[in-house]
N, C-alpha and C positions, 0 to 999 in steps of 0.2 A: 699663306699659312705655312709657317717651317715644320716639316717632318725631325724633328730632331733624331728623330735614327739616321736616316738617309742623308743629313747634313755633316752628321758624325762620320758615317761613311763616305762622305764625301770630305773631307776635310781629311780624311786619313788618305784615301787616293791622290788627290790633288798634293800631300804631301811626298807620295810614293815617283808619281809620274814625274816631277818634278827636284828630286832629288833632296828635299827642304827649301831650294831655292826661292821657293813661291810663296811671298808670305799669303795667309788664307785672311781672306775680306773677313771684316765684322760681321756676325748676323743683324740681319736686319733691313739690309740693302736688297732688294726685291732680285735684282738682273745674276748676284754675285750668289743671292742664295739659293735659288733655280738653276742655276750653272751649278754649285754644286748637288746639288740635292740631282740634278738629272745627267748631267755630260759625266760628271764625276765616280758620282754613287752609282750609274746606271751604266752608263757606254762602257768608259773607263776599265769598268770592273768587270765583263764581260770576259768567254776568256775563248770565245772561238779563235780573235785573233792574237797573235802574241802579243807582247808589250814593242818588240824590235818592229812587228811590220804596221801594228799602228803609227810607230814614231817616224817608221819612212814615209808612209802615206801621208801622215800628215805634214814632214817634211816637205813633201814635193806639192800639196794644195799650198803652203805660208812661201813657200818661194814662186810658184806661179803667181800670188797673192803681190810678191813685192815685200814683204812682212820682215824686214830685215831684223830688226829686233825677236819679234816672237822667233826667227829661222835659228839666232845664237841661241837663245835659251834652249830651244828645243834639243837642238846639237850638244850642248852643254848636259845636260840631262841627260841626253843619251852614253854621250862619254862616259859621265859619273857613273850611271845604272849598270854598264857595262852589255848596252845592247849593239852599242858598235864601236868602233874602232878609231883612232883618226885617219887610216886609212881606207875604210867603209866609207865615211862623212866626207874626204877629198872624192873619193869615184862616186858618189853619191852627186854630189855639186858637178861633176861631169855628164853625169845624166841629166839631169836637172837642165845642165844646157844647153842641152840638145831639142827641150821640148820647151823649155820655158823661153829660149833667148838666151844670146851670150850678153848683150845689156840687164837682163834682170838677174842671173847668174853673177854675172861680176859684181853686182851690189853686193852678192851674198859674202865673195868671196873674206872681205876683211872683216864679219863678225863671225865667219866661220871659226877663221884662224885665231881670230880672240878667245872664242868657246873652248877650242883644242886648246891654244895654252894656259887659262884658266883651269881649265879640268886638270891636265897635265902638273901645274904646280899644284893644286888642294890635293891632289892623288897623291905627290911625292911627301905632302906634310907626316 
């Protein structure tokens, strides 16, 4: 059953987190509308931790993950939002390889650097 408040808030978060980048699933879909209605409208929205140390921490689970897709977007987002830097996001990827591996690290490395110049030209537009 869809809480259409908590879908609305969650639609408006999953916008926020995500920069617009994300387009937001149809209602209707069971997995996408529990994702928002709960990770979205619920975690998301929280505000113990900031928006910056959420997007690290979950930076360093999608790279321990392998998640090379989800690891650009995420990076990309961040850029945008202005919660890091592309110098943050390079020493970030230096940590990152210290614990995850320099083989899973270096997957990371060329959708990082696609995120950063992405971001970089839509910033300059």
């Amino acid at each position: 059953m869809i809480d259409k408040e908590r879908r609305d808030r969650g639609e408006e978060k999953i916008h926020d987190v995500y920069a617009g980048d994300v387009v937001v699933p149809p209602e209707g879909y069971a997995f996408t509308d529990i994702m928002l209605q709960q990770l979205f409208a619920e975690v998301w929205t929280r505000d113990v931790l900031s928006m910056r140390d959420k997007r690290i921490m979950l930076l360093g689970m999608i790279a321990a993950q392998g998640e090379t897709t989800t690891f650009k977007i995420q990076i990309k987002a961040s850029l945008k939002r202005g919660e890091m830097t592309a110098e943050d996001a390079r020493e970030l990827h230096l940590f990152i390889a210290q614990y995850c591996g320099y083989p899973r690290a270096a997957a990371m490395l060329g959708p990082m650097e696609e995120a950063i110049a992405e971001a970089e030209k839509e910033q300059a537009k």
